[in-house]
N, CA, C and O atoms as CSV, one atom per row, in Angstrom:
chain,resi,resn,atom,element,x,y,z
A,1,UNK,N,N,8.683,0.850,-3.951
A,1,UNK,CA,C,9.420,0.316,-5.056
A,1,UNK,C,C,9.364,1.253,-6.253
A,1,UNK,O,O,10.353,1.518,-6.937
A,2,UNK,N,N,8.147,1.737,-6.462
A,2,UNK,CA,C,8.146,2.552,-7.492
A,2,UNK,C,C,9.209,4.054,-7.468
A,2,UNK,O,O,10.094,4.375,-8.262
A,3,UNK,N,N,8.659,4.833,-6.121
A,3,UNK,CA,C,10.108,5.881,-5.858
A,3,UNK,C,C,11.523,4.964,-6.131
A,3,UNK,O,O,12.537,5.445,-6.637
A,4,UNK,N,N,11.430,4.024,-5.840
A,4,UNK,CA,C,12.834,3.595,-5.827
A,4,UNK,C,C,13.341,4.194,-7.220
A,4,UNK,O,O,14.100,5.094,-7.578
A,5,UNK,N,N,12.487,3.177,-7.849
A,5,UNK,CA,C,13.006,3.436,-9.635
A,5,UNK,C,C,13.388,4.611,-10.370
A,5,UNK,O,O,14.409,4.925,-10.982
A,6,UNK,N,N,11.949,5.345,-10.069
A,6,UNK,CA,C,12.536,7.134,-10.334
A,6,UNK,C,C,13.679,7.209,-9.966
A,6,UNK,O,O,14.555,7.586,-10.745
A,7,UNK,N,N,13.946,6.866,-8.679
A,7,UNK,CA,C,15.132,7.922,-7.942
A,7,UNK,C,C,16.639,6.903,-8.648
A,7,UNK,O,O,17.775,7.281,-8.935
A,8,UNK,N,N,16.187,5.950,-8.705
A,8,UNK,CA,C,17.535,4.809,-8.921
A,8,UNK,C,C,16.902,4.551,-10.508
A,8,UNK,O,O,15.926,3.865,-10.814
A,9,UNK,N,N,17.896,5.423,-11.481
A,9,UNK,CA,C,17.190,4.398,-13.248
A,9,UNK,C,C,18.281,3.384,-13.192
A,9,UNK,O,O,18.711,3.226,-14.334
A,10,UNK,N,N,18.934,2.595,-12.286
A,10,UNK,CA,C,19.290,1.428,-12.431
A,10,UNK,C,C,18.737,0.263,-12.116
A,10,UNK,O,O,19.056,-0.910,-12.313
A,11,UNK,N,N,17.434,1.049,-11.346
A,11,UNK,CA,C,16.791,-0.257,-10.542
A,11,UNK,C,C,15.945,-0.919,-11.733
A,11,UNK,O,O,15.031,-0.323,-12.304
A,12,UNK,N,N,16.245,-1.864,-11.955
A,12,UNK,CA,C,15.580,-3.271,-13.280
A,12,UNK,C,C,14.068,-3.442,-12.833
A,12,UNK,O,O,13.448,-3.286,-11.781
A,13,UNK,N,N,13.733,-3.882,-14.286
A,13,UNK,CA,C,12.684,-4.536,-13.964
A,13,UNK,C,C,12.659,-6.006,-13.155
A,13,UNK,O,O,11.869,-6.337,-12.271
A,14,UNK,N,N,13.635,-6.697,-13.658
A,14,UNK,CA,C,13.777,-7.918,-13.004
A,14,UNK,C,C,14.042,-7.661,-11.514
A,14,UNK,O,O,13.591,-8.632,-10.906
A,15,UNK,N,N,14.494,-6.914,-10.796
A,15,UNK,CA,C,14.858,-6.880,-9.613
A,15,UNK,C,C,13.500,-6.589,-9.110
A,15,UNK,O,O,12.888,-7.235,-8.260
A,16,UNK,N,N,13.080,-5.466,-9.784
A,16,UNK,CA,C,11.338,-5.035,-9.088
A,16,UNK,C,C,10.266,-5.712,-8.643
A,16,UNK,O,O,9.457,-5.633,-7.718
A,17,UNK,N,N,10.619,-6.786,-10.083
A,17,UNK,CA,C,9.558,-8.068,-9.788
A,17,UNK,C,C,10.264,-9.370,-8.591
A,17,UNK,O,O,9.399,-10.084,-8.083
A,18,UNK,N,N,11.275,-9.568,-8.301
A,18,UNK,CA,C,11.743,-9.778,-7.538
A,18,UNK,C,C,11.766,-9.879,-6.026
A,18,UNK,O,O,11.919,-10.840,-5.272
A,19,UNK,N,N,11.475,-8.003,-5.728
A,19,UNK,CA,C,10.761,-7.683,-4.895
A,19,UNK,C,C,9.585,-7.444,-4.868
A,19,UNK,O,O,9.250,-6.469,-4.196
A,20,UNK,N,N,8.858,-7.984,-5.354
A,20,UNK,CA,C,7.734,-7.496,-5.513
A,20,UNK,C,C,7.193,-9.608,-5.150
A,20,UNK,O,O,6.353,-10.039,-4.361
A,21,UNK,N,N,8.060,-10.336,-6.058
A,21,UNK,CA,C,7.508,-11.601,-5.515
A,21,UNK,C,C,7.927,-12.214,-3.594
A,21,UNK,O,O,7.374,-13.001,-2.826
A,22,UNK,N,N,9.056,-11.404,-3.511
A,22,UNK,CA,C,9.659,-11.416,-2.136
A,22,UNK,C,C,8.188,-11.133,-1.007
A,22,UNK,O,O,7.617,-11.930,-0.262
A,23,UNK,N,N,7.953,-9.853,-1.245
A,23,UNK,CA,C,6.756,-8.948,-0.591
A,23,UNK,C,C,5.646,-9.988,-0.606
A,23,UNK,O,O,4.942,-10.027,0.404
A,24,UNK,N,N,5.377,-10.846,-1.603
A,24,UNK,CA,C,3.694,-11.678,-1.937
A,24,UNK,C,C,4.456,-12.928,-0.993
A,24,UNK,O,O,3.754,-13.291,-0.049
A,25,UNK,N,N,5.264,-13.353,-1.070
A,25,UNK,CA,C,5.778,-14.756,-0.573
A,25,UNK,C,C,6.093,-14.257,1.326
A,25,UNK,O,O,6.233,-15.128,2.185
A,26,UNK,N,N,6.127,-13.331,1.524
A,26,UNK,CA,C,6.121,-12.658,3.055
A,26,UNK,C,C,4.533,-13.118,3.621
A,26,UNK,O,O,4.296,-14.020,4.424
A,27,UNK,N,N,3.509,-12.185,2.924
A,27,UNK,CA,C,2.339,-11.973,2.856
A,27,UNK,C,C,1.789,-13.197,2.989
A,27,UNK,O,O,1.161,-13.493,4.006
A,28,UNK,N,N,1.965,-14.044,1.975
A,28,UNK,CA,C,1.346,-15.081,2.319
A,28,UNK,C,C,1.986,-16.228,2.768
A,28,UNK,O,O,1.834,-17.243,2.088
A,29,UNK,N,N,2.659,-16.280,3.752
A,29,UNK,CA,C,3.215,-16.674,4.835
A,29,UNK,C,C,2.696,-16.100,6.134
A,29,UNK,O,O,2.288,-16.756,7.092
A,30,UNK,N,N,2.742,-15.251,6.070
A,30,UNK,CA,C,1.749,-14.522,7.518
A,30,UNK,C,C,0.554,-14.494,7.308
A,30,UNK,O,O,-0.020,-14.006,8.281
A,31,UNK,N,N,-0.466,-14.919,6.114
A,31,UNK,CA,C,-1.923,-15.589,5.701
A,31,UNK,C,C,-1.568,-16.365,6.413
A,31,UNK,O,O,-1.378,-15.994,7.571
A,32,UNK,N,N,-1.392,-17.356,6.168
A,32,UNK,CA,C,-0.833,-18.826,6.826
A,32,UNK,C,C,-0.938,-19.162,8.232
A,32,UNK,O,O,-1.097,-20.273,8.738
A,33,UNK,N,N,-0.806,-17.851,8.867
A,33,UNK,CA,C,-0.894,-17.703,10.828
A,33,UNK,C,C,-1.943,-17.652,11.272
A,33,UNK,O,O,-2.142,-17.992,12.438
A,34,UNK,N,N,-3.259,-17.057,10.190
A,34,UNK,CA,C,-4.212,-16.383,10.751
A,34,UNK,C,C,-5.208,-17.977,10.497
A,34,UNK,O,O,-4.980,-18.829,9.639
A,35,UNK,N,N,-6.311,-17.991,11.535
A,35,UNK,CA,C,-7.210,-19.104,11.033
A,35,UNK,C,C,-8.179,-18.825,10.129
A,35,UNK,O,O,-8.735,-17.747,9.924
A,36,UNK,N,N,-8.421,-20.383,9.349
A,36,UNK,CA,C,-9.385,-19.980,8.158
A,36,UNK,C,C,-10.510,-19.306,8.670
A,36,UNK,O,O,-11.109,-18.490,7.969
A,37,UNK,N,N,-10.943,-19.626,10.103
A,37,UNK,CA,C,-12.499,-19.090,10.217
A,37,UNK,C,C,-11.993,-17.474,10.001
A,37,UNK,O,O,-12.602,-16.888,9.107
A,38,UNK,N,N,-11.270,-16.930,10.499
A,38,UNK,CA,C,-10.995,-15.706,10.536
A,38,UNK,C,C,-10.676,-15.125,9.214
A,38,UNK,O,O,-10.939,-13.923,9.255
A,39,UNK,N,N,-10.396,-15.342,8.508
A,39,UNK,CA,C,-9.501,-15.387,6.910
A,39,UNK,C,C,-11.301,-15.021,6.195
A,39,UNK,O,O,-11.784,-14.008,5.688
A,40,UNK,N,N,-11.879,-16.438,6.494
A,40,UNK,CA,C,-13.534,-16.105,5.832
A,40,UNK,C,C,-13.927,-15.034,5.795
A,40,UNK,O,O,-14.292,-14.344,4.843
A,41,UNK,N,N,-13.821,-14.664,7.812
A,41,UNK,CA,C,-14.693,-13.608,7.813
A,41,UNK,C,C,-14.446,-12.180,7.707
A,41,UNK,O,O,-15.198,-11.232,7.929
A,42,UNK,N,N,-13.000,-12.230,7.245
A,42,UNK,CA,C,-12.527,-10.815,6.656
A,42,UNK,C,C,-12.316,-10.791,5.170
A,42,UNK,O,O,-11.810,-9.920,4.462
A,43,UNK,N,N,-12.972,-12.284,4.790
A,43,UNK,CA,C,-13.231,-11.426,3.238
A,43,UNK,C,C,-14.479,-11.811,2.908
A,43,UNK,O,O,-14.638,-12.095,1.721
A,44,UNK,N,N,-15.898,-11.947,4.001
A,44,UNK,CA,C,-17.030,-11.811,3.803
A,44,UNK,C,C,-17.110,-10.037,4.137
A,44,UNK,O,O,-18.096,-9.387,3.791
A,45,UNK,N,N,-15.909,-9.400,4.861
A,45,UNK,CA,C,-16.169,-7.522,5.048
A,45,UNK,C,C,-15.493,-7.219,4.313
A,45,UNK,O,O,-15.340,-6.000,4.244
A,46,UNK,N,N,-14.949,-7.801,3.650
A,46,UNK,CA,C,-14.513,-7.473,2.507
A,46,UNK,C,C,-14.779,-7.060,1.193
A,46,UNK,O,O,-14.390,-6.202,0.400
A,47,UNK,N,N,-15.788,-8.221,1.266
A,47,UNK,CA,C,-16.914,-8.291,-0.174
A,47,UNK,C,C,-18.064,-7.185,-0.072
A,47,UNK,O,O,-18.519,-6.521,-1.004
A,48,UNK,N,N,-18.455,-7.137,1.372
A,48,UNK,CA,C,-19.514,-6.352,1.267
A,48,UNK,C,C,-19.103,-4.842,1.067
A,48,UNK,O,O,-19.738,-3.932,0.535
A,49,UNK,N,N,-17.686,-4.843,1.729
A,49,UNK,CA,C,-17.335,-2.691,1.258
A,49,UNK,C,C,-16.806,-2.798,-0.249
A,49,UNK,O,O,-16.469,-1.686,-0.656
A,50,UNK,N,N,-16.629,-3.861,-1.238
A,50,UNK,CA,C,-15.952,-3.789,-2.022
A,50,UNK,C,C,-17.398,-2.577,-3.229
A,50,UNK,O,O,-18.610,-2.420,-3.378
A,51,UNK,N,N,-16.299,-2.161,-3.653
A,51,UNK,CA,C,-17.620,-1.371,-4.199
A,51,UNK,C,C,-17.783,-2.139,-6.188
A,51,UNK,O,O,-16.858,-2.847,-6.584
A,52,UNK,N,N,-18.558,-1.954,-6.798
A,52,UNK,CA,C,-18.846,-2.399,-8.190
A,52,UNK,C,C,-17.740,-1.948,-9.201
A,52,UNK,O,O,-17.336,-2.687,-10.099
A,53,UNK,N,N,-17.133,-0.263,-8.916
A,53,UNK,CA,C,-16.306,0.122,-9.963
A,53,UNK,C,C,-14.950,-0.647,-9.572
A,53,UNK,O,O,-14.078,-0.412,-10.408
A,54,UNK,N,N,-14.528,-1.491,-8.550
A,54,UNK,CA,C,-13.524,-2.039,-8.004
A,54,UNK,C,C,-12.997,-3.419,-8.474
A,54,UNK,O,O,-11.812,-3.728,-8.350
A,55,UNK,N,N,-13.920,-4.222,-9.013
A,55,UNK,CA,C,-14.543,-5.323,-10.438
A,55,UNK,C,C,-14.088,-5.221,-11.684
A,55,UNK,O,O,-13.711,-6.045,-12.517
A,56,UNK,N,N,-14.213,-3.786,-11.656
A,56,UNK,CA,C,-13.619,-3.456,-13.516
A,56,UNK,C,C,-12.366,-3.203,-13.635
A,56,UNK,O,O,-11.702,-2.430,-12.944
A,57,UNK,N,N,-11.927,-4.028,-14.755
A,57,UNK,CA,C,-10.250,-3.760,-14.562
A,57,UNK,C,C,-9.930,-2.703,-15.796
A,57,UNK,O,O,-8.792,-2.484,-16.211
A,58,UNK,N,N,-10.507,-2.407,-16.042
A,58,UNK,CA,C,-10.724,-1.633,-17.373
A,58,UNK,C,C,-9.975,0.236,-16.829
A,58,UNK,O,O,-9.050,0.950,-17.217
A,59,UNK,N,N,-10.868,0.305,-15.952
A,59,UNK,CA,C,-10.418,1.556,-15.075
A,59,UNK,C,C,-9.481,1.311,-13.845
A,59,UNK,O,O,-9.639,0.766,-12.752
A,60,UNK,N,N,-8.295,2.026,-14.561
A,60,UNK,CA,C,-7.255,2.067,-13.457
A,60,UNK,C,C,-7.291,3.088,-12.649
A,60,UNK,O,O,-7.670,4.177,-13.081
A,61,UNK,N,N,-6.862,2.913,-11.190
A,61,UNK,CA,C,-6.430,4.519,-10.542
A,61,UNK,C,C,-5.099,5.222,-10.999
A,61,UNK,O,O,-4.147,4.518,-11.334
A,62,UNK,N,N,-5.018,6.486,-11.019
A,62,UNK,CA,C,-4.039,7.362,-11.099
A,62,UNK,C,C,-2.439,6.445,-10.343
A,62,UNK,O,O,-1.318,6.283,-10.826
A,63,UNK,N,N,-2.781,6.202,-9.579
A,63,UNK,CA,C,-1.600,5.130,-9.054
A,63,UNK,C,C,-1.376,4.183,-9.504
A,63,UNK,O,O,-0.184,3.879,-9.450
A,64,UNK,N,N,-2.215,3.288,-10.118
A,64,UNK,CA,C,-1.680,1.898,-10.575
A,64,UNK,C,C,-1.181,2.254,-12.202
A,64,UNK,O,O,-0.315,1.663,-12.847
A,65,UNK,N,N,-2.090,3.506,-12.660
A,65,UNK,CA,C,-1.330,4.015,-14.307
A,65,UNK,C,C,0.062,4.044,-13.981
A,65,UNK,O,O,0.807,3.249,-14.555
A,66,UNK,N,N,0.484,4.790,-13.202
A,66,UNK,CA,C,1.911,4.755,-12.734
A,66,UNK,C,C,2.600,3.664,-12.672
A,66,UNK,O,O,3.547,3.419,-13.420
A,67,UNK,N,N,2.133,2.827,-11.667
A,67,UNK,CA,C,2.632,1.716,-11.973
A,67,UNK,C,C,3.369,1.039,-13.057
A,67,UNK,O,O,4.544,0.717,-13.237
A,68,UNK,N,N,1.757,0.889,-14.016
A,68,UNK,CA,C,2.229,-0.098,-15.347
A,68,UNK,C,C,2.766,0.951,-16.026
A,68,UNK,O,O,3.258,0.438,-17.031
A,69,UNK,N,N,2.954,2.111,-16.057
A,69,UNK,CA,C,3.758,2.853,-17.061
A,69,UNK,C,C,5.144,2.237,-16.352
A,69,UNK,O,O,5.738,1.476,-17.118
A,70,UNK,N,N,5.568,2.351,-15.483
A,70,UNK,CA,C,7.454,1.697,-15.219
A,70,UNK,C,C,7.457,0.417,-15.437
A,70,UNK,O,O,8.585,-0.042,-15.259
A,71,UNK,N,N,6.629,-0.421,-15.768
A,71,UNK,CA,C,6.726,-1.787,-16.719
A,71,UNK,C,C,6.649,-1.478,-17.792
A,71,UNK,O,O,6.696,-2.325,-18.684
């Protein structure tokens, strides 16, 4: 989505978020398939690789700056 924008300066913000709520409403619809026991236990391996600097929202990656700079 983000190339999109570069490449297209017509592509809106409203459309972005759009797709972007399209993409989450997919996602969690196919959550939905998987069973809770299973769901648990991939975000008990989840928690444990998550690392401490991953918590702070303070520090963004080089990619997500990108991001909120085209918002």
């Amino acid at each position: 989505m983000s190339a999109a924008s570069r490449n297209n300066q017509e592509a809106s913000v409203k459309s972005m978020k759009a797709q972007i709520g399209t993409a989450i409403s997919a996602l969690d619809s196919l959550l939905q398939t998987v069973p809770s026991d299973v769901l648990r236990r991939g975000q008990e391996i989840a928690d444990a690789y998550r690392r401490p600097e991953d918590d702070e929202p303070n520090q963004l990656d080089p990619e997500m700056k990108k991001l909120e700079s085209l918002l």
